[in-house]
C-alpha positions as CSV (number, residue, x, y, z in Angstrom):
1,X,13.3,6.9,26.1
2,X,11.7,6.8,22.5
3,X,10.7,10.1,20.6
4,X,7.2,12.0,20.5
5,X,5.2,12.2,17.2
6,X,2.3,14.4,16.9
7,X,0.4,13.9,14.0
8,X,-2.2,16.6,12.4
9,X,-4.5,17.5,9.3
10,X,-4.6,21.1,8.5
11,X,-7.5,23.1,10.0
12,X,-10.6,23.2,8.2
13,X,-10.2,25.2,4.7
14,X,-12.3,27.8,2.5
15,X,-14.3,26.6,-0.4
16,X,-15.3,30.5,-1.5
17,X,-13.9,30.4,-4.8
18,X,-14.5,27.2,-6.9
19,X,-11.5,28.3,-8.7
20,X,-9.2,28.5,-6.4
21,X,-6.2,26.1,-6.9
22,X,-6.4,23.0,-4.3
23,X,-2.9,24.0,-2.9
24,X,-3.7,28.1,-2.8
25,X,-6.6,27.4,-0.7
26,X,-6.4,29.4,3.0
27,X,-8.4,28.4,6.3
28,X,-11.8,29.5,6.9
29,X,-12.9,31.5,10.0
30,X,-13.6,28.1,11.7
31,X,-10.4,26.8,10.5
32,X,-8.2,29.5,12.2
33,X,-9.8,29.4,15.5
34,X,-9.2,25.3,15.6
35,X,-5.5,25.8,14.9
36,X,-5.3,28.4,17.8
37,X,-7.4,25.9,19.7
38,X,-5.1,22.7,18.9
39,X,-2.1,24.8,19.8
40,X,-3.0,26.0,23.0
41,X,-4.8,22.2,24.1
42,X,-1.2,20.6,23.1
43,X,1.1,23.2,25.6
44,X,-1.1,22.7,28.2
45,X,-0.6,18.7,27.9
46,X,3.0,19.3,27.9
47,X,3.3,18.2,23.6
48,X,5.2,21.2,22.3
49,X,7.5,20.2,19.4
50,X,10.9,21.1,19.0
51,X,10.4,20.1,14.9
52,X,7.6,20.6,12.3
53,X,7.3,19.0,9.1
54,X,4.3,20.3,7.2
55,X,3.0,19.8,3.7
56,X,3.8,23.1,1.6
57,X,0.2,24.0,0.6
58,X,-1.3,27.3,2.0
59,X,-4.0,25.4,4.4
60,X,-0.7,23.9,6.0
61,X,1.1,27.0,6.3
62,X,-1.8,28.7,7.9
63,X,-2.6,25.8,10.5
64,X,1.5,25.9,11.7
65,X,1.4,29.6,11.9
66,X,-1.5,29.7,14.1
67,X,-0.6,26.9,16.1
68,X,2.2,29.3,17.5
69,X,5.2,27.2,18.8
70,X,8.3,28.7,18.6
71,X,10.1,25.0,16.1
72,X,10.3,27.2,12.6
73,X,8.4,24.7,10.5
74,X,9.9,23.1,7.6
75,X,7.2,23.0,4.7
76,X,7.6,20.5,2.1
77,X,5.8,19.4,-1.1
78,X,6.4,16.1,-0.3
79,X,3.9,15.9,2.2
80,X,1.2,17.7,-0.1
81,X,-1.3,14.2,-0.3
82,X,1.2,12.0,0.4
83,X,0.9,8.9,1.3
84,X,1.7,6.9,4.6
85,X,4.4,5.7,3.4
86,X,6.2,8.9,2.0
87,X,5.1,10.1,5.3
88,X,7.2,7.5,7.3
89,X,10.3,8.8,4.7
90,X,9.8,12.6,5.7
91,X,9.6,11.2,9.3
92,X,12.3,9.1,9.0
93,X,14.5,12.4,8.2
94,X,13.4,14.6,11.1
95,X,15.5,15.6,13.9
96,X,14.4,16.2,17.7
97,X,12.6,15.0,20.1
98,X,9.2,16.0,19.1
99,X,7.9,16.2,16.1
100,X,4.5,17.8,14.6
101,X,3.6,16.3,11.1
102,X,1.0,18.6,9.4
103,X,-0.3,17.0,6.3
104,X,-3.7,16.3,4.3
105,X,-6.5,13.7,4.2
106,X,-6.7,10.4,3.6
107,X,-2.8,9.8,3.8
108,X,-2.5,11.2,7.2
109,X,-5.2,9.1,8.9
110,X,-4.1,6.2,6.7
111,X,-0.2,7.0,8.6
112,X,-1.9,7.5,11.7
113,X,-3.6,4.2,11.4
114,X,-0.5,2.3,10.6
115,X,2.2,3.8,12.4
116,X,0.3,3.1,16.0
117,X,0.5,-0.2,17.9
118,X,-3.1,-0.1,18.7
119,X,-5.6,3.0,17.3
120,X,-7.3,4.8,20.1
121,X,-11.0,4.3,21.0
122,X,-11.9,7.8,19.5
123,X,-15.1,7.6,17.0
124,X,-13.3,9.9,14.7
125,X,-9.9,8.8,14.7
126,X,-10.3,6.7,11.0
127,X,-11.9,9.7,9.4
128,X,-9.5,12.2,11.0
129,X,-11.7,15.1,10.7
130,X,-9.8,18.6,10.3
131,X,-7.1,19.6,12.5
132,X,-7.5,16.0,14.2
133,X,-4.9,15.5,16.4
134,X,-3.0,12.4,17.3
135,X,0.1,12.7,19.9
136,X,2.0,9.3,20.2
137,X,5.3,7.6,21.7
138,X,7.5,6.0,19.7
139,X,10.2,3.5,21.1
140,X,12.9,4.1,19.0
141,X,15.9,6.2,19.9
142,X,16.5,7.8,16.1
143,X,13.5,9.0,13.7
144,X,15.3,7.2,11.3
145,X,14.4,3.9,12.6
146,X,10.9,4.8,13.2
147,X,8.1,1.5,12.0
148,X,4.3,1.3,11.3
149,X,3.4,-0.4,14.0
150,X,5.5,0.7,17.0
151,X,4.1,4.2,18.3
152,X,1.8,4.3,21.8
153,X,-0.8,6.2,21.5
154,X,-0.8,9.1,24.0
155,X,-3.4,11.2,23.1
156,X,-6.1,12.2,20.3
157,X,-8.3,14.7,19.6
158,X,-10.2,16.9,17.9
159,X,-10.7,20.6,17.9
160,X,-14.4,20.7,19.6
161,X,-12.8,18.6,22.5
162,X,-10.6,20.7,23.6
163,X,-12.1,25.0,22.9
């Protein structure tokens, strides 16, 4: 039996102060409710994570909070726009059975994109809008040997599916 990967950008941010440092920025209003949202859609599908790897800025932290799963997230500035492939190196590290990746746009739809098999017929999965959500299977036994290319895709959406 492989592993589980769920795979999600922050909720949606605030933009009310222009000069606001990009990392310091919170949720907005909307952006709280679709964590809460995206939390409660992925218990009642049976994806609750036993791991969380987030990005360290405060749109991050927020959307992990609010998710409320009881896995103590592990924030990192490594995931702060990173990259697919620094992604698949944080990944590669994680331990458990399910793992949540909370990180930024365009490197998480860009890891989403490579890291499944065969992308999902979802009209917004290449644009991963905020707090898209992406739940897959991969085949391998260890993180460690995790590939692009090798995760099912079990699920995907986003956060007006599922209110």
């Amino acid at each position: 039996m492989g592993k589980k990967l769920i795979l999600m950008r922050h909720a949606k941010s605030s933009w009310d102060d222009p000069r606001q440092e990009d990392h310091a920025r919170p949720l907005n209003p909307r952006g709280r409710r679709s964590a809460r949202a995206m939390g409660d859609w992925l218990r009642r599908m049976g994806h609750v994570p036993d791991a969380v790897l987030s990005s360290d800025a405060q749109r991050t932290r927020e959307t992990a909070a609010l998710l409320g799963f009881e896995a103590v997230p592990q924030f990192t500035d490594r995931l702060y726009h990173a990259g697919a492939s620094r992604m698949l190196e944080v990944l590669r590290g994680a331990s458990g059975d399910c793992v949540l990746m909370i990180g930024h746009n365009p490197g998480i739809a860009d890891f989403a994109g490579r890291i499944v098999a065969a992308a999902p017929a979802h009209p917004r999965f290449f644009d991963y809008p905020t707090c898209a959500t992406l739940v897959a299977e991969v085949p391998q036994a260890e993180w460690d040997a995790v590939c692009f290319g090798s995760a099912r895709v079990l699920e995907f959406a986003v956060p007006r599916e599922v209110g």
